[in-house]
N, C-alpha and C positions, 0 to 999 in steps of 0.2 A: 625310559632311561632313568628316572628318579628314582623308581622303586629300583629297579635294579642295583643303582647304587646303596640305597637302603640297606636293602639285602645282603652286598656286600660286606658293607662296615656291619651289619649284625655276625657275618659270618668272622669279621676281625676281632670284634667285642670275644664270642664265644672261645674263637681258640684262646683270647689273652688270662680267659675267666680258664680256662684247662690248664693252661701252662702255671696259674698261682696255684693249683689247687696241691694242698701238703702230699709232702713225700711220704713214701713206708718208712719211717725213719729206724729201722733195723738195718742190719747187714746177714749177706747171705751164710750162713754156718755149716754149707755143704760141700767138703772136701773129703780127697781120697787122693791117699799116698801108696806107693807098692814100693818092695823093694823085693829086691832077687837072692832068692834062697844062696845058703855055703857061705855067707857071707860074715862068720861072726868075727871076733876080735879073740879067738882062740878055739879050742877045742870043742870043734861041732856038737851042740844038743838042740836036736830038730824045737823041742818044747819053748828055746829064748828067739828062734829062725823068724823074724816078722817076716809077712809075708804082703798085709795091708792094713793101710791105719787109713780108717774114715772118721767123719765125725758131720754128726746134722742134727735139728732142732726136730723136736718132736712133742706138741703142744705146749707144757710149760718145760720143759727142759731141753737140754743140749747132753747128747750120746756119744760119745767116742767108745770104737770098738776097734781092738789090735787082734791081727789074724795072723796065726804061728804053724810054722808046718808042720809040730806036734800038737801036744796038749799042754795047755795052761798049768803051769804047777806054783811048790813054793820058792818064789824070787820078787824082786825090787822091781817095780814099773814107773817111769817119769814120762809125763805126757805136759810136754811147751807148747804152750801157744800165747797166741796173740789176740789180743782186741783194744781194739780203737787206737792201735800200737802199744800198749802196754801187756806185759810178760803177766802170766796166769802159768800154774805149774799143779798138774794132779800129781802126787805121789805116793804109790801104795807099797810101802817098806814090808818085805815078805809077808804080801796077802795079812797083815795083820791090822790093818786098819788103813782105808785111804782118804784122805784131805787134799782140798782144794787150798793153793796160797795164791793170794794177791801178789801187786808191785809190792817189792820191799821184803818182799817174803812172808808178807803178811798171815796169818791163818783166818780161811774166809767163812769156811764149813766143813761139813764131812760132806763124801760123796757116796753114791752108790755103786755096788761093785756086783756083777754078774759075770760066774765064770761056767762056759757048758762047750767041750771038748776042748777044741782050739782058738775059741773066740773069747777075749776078756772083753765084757762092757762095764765102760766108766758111766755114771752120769751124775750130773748136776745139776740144781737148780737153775734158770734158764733166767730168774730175777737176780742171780749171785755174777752174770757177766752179760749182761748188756752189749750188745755190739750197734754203735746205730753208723760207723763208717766201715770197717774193715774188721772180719777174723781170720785168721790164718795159724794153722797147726805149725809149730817149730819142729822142735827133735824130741822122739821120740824113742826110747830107750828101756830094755829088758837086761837085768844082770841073774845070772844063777849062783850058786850059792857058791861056785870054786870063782867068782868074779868075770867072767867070760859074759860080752856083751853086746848085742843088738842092737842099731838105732839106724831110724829113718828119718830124714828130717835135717832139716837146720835151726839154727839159735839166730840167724843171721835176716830178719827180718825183711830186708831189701833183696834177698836173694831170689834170683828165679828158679822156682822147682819144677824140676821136667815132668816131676811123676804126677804131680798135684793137680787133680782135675781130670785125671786119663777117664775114669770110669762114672765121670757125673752123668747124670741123666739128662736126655736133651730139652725133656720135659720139664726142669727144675726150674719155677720163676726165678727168675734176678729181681729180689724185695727192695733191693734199692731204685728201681724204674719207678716212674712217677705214673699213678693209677688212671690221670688223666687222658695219658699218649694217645691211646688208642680211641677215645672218645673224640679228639681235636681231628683226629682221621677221618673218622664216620660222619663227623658233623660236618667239616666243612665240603665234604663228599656231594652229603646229601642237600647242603646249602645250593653249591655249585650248581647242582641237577636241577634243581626247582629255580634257580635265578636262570637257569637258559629256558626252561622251560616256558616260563611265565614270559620271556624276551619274547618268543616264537609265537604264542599266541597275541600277544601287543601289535607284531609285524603282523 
C-alpha cells in the first residue's frame, strides 16, 4: 500500500511539473475569409471581385494572399488586421510600393508583394508583428481606378466573422496549447498501469 501511495504522489508531482511547463507563447496566424463574387460597391470588374483572403506564418514570415475572380492589375490594396489587439494596416497605393504601418499609423517596413494571375501575396517580416495572444485579419479592401470597391472583413475587432476559419485545416496546431498536455496524459496513463500492476503482484 505504501508504494503504491508513492507512486501516486510521483504520478501528482509529474502532471504539476507538465502543467508549469512554458507555453508556445505565439498566436495562431492561420485565417481564411471568403466572400461571394457580384458583390462590389459599383460597376462589376471581376479583377477588384475578392473571392478569398487568407493569411499564415511561414518560417520567418507572415503571408496574406487575396484571391480575385479576375486578374490582379493596377489599384489600391488595404489589408487590417489585428495583433495582440492592436491595428497593423498593409497598404499598396496602385501596385507602386507596399508598406506595413503600426498602431498610430506608424510606418514599420516595406513589404513584399507577389502578384501571379488572380492571387496577390503580401508578406512581411514575421519579427515586425509578433502575436503572442491573438491575430485576426480585419477589412480587407481592393479600389480600381474609377473608385469602385471590394472588401471582406471587419475593422470591428470583437466582431464574429462567419467566414473566418471555413477552410482552415483540421491538421493546423493551435500554438497557443501548452506542449506539455499530452505528456501529463501518457504519464499519468502509464503511472496508473504500473501502480495496479505492482498492487496485484503484492496481493
Amino acid at each position: 500500500m505504501r508504494n503504491v501511495t508513492m507512486i501516486a504522489g510521483l504520478a501528482l508531482l509529474l502532471a504539476g511539473a507538465c502543467l508549469l511547463m512554458p507555453v508556445n507563447a505565439e498566436a495562431d496566424y492561420s485565417e481564411t475569409m471568403t466572400d461571394p463574387t457580384g458583390d462590389l460597391t459599383g460597376t462589376q470588374n471581376d479583377d477588384i471581385d475578392i473571392t478569398r483572403v487568407t493569411s499564415k506564418k511561414v518560417s520567418d514570415e507572415i503571408i496574406f494572399e487575396i484571391t480575385v475572380v479576375g486578374e490582379f492589375d493596377n489599384y489600391s490594396v488595404n489589408i487590417n488586421f489585428f495583433v495582440d489587439g492592436d491595428k497593423y494596416l498593409i497598404s499598396d497605393s496602385n501596385m507602386s510600393g507596399s508598406s506595413l504601418y503600426g498602431p498610430g499609423n506608424s510606418f514599420v517596413n516595406d513589404t513584399g508583394v507577389e502578384i501571379s494571375g488572380g492571387v496577390g501575396k503580401y508578406t512581411i517580416s514575421a519579427s515586425d508583428v509578433v502575436a503572442t495572444t491573438s491575430f485576426k485579419i480585419g477589412e480587407v479592401t481592393l479600389t480600381d481606378s474609377n473608385f469602385v470597391v471590394d472588401f471582406v472583413g471587419s475593422n470591428d475587432i470583437d466582431a464574429d466573422d462567419d467566414d473566418a476559419d471555413d477552410d482552415k485545416d483540421e491538421d493546423d496546431k493551435d500554438e497557443g496549447d501548452s506542449p506539455g498536455f499530452g505528456l501529463i496524459v501518457i504519464s499519468i496513463a502509464v503511472i496508473i498501469a504500473v501502480a495496479i500492476l505492482f498492487n496485484k503482484r503484492k496481493v
